[in-house]
MMTF fields as JSON, N, C-alpha, C and O atoms, coordinates in Angstrom:
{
  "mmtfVersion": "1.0.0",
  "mmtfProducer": "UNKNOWN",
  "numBonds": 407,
  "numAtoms": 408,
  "numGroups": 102,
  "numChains": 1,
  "numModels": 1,
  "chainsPerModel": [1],
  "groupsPerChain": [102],
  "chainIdList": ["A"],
  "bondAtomList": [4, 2, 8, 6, 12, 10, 16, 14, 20, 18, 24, 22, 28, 26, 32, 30, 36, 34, 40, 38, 44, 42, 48, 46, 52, 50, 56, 54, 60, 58, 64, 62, 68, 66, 72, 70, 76, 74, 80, 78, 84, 82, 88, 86, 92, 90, 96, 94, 100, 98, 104, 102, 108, 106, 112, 110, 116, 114, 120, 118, 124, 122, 128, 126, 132, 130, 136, 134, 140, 138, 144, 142, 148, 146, 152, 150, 156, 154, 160, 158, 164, 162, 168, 166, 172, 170, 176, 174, 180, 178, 184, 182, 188, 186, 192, 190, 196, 194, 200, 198, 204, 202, 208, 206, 212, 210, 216, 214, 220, 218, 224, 222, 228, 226, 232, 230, 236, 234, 240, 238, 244, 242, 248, 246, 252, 250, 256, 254, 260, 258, 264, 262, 268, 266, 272, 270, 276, 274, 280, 278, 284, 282, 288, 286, 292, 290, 296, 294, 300, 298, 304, 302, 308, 306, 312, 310, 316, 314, 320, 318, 324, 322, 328, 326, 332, 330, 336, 334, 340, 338, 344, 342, 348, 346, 352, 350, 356, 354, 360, 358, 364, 362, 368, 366, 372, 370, 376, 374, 380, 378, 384, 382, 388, 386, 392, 390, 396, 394, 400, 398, 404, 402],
  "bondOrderList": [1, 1, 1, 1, 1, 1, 1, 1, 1, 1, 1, 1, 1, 1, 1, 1, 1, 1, 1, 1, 1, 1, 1, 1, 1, 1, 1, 1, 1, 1, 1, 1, 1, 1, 1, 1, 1, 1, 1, 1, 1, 1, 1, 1, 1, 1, 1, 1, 1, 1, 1, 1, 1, 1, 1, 1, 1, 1, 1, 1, 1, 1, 1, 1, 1, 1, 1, 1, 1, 1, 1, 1, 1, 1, 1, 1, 1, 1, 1, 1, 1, 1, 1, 1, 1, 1, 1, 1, 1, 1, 1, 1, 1, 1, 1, 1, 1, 1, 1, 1, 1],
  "groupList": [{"groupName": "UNK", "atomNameList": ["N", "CA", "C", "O"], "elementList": ["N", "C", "C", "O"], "formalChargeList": [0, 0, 0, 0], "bondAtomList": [1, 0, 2, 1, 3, 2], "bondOrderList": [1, 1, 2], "singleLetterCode": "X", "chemCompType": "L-PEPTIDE LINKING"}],
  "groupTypeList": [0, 0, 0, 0, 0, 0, 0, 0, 0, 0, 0, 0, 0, 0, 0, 0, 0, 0, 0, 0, 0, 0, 0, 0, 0, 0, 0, 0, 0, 0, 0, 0, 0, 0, 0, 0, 0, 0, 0, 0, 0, 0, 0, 0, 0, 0, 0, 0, 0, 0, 0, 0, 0, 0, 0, 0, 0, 0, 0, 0, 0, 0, 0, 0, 0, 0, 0, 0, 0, 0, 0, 0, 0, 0, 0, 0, 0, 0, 0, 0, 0, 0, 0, 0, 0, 0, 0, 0, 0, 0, 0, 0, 0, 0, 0, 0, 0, 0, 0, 0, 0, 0],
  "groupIdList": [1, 2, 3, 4, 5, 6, 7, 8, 9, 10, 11, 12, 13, 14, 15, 16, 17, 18, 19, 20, 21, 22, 23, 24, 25, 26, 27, 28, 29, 30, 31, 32, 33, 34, 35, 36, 37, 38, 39, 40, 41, 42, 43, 44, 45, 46, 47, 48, 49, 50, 51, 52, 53, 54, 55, 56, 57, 58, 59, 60, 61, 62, 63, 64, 65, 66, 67, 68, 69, 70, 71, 72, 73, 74, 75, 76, 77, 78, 79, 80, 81, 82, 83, 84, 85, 86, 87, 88, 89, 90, 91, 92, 93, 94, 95, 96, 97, 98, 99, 100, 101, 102],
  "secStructList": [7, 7, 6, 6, 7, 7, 7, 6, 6, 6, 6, 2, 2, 2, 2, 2, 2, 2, 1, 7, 1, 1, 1, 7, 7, 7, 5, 7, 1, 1, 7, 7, 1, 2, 2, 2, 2, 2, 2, 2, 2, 2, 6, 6, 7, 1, 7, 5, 7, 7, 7, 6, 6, 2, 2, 2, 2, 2, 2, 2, 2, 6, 2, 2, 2, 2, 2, 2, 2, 2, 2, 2, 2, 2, 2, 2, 2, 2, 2, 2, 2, 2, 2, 6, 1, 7, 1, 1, 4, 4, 4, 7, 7, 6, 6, 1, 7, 7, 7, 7, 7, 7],
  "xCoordList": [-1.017, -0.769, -0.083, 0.081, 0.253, 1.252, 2.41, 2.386, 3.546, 4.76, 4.791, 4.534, 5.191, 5.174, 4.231, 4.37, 2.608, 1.99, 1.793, 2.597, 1.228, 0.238, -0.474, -1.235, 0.251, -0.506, -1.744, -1.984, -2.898, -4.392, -4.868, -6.014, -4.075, -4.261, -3.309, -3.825, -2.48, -1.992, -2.829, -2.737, -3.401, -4.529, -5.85, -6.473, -6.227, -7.436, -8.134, -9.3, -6.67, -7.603, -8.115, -9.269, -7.047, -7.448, -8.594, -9.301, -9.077, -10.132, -11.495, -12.343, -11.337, -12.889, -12.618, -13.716, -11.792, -12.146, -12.487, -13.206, -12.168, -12.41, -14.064, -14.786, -14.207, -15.774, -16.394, -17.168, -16.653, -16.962, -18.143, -17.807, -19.646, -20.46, -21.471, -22.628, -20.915, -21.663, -21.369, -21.914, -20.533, -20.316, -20.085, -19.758, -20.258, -19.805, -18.181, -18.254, -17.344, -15.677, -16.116, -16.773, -15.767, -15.569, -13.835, -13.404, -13.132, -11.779, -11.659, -12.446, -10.928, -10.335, -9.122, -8.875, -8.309, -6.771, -5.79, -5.278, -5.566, -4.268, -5.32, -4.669, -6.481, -7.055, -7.357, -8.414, -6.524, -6.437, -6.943, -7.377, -6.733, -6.702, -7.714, -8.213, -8.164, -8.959, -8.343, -9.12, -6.897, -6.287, -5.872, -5.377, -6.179, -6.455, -7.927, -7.917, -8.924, -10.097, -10.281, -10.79, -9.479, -9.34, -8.827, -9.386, -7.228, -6.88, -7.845, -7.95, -8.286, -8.902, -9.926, -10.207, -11.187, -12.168, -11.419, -11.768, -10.218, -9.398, -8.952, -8.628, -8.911, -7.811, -9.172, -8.954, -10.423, -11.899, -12.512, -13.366, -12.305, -13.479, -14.706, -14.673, -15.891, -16.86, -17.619, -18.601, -16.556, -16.748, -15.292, -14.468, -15.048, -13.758, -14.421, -15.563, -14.16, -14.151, -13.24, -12.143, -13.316, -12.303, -12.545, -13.661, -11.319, -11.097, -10.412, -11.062, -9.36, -8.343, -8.569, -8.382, -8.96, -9.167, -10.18, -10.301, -11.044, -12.235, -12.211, -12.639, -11.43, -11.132, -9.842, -9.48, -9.539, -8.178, -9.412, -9.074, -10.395, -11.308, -12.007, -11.998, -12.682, -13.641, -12.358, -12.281, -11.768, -10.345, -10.3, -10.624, -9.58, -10.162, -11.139, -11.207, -12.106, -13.485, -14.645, -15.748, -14.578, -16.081, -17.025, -16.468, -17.697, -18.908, -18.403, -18.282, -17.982, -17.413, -16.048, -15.935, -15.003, -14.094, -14.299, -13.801, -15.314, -15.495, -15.796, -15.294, -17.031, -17.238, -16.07, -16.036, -15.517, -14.403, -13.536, -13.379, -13.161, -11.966, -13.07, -12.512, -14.052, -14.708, -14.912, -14.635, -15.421, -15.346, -14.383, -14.56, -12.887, -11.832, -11.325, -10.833, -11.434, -11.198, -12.379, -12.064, -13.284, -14.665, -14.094, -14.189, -13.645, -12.739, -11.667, -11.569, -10.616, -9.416, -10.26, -10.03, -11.189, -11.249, -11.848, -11.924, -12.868, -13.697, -12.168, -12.059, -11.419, -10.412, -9.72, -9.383, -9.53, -8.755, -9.509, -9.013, -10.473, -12.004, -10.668, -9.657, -11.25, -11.691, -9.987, -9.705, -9.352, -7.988, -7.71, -7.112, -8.414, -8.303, -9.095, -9.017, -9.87, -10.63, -11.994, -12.952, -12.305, -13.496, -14.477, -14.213, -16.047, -17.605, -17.98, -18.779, -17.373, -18.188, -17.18, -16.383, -17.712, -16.721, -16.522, -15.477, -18.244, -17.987, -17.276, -17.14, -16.934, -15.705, -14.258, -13.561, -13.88, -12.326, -12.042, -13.062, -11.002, -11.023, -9.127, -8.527, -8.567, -7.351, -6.639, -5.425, -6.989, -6.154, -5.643, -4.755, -6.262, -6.148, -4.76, -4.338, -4.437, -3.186, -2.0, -2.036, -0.65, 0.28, 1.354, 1.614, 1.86, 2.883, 3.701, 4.019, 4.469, 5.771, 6.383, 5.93, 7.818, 8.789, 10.302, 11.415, 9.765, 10.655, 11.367, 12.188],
  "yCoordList": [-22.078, -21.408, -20.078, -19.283, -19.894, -18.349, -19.13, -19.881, -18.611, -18.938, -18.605, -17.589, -19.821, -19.977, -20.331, -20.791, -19.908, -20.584, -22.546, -23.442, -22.587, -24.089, -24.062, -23.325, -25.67, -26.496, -26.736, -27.108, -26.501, -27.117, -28.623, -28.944, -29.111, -30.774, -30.261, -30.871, -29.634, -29.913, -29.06, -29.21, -28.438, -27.404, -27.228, -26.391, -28.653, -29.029, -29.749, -29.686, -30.74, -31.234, -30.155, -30.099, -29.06, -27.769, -27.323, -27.101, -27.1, -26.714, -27.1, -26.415, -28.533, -29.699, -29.568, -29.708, -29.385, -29.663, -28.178, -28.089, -27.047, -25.795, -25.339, -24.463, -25.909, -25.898, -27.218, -27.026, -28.032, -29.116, -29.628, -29.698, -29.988, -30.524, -28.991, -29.126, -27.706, -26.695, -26.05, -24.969, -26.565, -26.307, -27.501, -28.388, -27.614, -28.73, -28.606, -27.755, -28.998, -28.927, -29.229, -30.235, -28.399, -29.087, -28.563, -27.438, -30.056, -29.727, -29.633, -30.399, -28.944, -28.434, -28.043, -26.911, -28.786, -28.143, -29.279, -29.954, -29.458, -30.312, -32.079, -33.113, -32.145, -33.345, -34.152, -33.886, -34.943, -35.515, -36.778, -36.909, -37.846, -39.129, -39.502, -38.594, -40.973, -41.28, -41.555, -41.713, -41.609, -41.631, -40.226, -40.093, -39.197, -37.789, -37.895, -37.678, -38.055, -38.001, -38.359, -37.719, -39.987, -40.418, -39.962, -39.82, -39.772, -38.727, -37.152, -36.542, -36.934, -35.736, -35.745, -34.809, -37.002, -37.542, -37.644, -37.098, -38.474, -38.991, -38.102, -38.466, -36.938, -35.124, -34.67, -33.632, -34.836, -34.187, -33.485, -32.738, -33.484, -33.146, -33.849, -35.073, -33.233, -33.946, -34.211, -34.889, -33.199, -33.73, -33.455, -32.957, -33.862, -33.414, -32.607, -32.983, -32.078, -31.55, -31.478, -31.077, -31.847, -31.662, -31.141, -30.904, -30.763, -29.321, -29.498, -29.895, -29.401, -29.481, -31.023, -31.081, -32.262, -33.59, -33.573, -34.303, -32.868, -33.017, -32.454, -32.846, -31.127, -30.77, -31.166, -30.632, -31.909, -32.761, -33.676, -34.089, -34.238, -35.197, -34.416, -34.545, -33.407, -32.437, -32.103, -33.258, -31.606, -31.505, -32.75, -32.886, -33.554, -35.088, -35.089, -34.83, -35.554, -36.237, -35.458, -35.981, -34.473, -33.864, -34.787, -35.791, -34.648, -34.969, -36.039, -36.063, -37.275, -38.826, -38.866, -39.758, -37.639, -37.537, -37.696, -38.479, -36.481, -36.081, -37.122, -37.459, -37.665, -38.996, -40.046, -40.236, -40.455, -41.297, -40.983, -41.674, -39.419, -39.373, -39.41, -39.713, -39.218, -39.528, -40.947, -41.338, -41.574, -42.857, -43.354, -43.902, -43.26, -43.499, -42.977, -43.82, -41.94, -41.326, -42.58, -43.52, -42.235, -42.871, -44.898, -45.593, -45.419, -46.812, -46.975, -47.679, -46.077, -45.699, -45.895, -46.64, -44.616, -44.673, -45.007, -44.734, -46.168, -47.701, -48.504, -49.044, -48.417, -49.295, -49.106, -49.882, -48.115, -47.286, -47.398, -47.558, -47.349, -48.145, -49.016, -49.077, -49.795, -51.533, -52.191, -52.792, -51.878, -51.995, -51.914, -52.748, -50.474, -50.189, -50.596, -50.09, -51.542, -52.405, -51.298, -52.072, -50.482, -49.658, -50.238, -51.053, -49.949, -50.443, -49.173, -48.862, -48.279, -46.552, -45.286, -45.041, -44.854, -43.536, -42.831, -42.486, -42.702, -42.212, -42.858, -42.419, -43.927, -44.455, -44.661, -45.435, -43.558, -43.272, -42.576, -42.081, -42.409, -41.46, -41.365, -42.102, -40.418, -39.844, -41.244, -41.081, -42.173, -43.358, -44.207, -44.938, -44.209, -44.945, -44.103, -44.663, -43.06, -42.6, -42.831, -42.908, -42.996, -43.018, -41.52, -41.187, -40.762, -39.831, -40.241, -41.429, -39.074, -39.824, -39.202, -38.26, -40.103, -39.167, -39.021, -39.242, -38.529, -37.763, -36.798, -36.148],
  "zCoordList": [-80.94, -82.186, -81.983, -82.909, -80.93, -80.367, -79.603, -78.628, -80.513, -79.864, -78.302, -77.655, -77.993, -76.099, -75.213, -74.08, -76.233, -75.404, -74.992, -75.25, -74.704, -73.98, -75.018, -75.645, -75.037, -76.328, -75.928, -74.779, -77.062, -76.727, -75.917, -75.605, -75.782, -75.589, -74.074, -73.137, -73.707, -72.683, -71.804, -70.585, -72.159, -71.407, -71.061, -70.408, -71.921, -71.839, -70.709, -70.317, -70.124, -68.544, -67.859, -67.434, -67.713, -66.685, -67.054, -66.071, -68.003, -68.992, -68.206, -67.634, -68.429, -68.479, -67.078, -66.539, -66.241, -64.486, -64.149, -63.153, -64.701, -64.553, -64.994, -64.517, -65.633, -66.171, -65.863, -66.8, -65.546, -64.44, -65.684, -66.866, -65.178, -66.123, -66.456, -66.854, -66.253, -66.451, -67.618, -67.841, -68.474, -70.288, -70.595, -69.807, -71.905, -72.292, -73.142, -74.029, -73.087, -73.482, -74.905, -75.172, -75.749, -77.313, -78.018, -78.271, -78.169, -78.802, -80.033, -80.588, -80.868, -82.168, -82.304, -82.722, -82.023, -82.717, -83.066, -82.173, -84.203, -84.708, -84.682, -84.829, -84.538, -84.421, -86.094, -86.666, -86.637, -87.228, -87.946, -89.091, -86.76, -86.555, -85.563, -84.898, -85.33, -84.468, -82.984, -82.043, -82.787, -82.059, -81.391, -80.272, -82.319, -81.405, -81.072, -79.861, -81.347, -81.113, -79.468, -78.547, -79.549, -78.586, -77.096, -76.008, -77.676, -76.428, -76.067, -75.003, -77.08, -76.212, -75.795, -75.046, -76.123, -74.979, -73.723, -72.677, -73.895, -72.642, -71.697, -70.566, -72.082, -71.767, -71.428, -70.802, -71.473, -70.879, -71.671, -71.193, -73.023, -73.782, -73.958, -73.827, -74.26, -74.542, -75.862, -76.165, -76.687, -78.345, -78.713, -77.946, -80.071, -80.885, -82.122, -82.384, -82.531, -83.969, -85.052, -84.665, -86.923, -87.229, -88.006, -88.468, -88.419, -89.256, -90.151, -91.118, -90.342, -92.051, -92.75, -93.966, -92.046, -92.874, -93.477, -94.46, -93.132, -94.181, -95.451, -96.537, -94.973, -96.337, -97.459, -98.507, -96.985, -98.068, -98.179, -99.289, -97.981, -98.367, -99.861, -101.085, -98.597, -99.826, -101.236, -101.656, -101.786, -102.15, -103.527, -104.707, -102.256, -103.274, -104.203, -105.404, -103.094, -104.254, -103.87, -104.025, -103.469, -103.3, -102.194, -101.749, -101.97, -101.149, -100.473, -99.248, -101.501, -101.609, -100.45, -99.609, -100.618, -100.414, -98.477, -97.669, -98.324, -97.079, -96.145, -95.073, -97.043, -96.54, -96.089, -94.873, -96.534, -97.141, -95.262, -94.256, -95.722, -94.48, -93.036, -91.981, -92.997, -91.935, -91.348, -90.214, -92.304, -92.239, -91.646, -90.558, -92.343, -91.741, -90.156, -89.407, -89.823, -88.524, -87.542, -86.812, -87.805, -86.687, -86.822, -85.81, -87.961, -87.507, -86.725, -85.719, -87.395, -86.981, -84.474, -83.522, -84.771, -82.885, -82.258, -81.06, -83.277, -83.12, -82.489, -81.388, -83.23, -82.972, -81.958, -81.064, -82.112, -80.466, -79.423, -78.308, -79.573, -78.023, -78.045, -77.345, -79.422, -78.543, -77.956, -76.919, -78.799, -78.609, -76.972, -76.292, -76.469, -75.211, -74.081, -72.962, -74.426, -73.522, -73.945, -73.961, -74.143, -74.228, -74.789, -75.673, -74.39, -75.887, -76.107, -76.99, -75.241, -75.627, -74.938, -74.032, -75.827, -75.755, -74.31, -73.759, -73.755, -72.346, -71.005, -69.863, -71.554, -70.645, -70.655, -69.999, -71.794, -72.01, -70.693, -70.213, -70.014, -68.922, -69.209, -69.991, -68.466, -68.684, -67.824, -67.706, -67.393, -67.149, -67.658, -67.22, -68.867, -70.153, -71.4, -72.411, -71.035, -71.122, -70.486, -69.258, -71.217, -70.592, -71.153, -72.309, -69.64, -69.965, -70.711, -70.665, -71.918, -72.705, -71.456, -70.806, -71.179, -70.362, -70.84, -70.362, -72.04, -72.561, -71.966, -72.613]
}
């Protein structure tokens, strides 16, 4: 969010291997979809958090709304498991990514 720096997601492996199992990693930035959720279990977090979808939920429909976009995210990276051979989350690992090489 500062011009020039390192994006949150690209900084985060260094992060989770820099702090090893003696914090626990929790990500928040630009996480959307269940397919960010995903990559950033995958990148070494050990939770995601979200932030601006809930509130276009809340926004919506109130209580219903929140619900609603949650729901959707937690299928959406039900799907992204299983899609990826996964049954649980703690076995996403950064191998299960591929570099763009752009």
């Amino acid at each position: 969010q500062v011009a020039g720096a390192i994006a949150a997601a690209d900084a985060l492996p260094g992060v989770a291997a820099a702090v090893g199992d003696r914090l626990c990693v929790l990500f928040d930035s630009g996480v959307r979809t269940g397919d960010d959720v995903f990559k950033a279990l995958a990148l070494g977090a050990r939770a995601v958090l979200l932030g601006r979808p809930y509130v276009y939920g809340l926004g919506l429909d109130g209580r219903a709304g929140v619900e609603h976009v949650i729901r959707c995210v937690l299928a959406e990276f039900d799907l992204t498991l299983a899609l990826s051979g996964h049954a649980a989350p703690a076995t996403v690992s950064a191998a299960d990514l591929v570099e763009d090489a752009r």
